[in-house]
N, C-alpha and C positions, 0 to 999 in steps of 0.2 A: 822437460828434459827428455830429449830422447835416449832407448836404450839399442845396446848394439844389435842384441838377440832380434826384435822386431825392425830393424832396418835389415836386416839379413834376407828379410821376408820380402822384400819388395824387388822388382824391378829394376832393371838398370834405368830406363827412361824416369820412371817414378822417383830413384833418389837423385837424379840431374835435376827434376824440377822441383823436387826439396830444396835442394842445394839452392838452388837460383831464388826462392822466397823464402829463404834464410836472409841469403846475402841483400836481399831488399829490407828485410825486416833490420838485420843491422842497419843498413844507411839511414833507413826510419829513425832509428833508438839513435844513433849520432845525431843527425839534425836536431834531435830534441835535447840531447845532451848540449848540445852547443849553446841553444837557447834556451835551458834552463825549465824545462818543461817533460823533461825524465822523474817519472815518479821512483822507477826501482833500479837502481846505478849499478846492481847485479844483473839487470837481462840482458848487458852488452857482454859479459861475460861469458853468460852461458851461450848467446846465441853460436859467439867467434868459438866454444865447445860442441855443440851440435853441428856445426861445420865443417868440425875437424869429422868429427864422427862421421861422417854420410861418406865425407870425400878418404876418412879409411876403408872403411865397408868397399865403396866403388874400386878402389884399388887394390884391392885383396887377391881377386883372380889372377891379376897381372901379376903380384909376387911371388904366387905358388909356381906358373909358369915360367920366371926364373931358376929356379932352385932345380927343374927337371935337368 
């Protein structure tokens, strides 16, 4: 699981390519879900949670710059 305080710490390029082997690591955990070869039926959860998380972090700047 990642935490917000250490994604804070990276990079905007750095959490783009989180982001992108995230969303391969789900498509991995579904195919396997489909055929029956998912051992833990919690890491499709957490992954679509770590995803949320990077793609908040990333839009963060853009919100404050609203608000001016």
């Amino acid at each position: 699981m990642l935490k917000v305080t250490e994604l804070r710490e990276f990079s905007r390029e750095e959490l783009l390519e989180k982001v992108n082997n995230l969303k391969k690591e789900l498509m991995q955990f579904r195919f396997q879900h489909k055929t029956g070869k998912l051992e833990r039926q919690s890491s499709l959860k957490e992954t679509k949670r770590d995803i949320a998380r990077v793609l908040t972090v990333l839009n963060e700047p853009k919100k404050g710059d609203k608000k001016s």
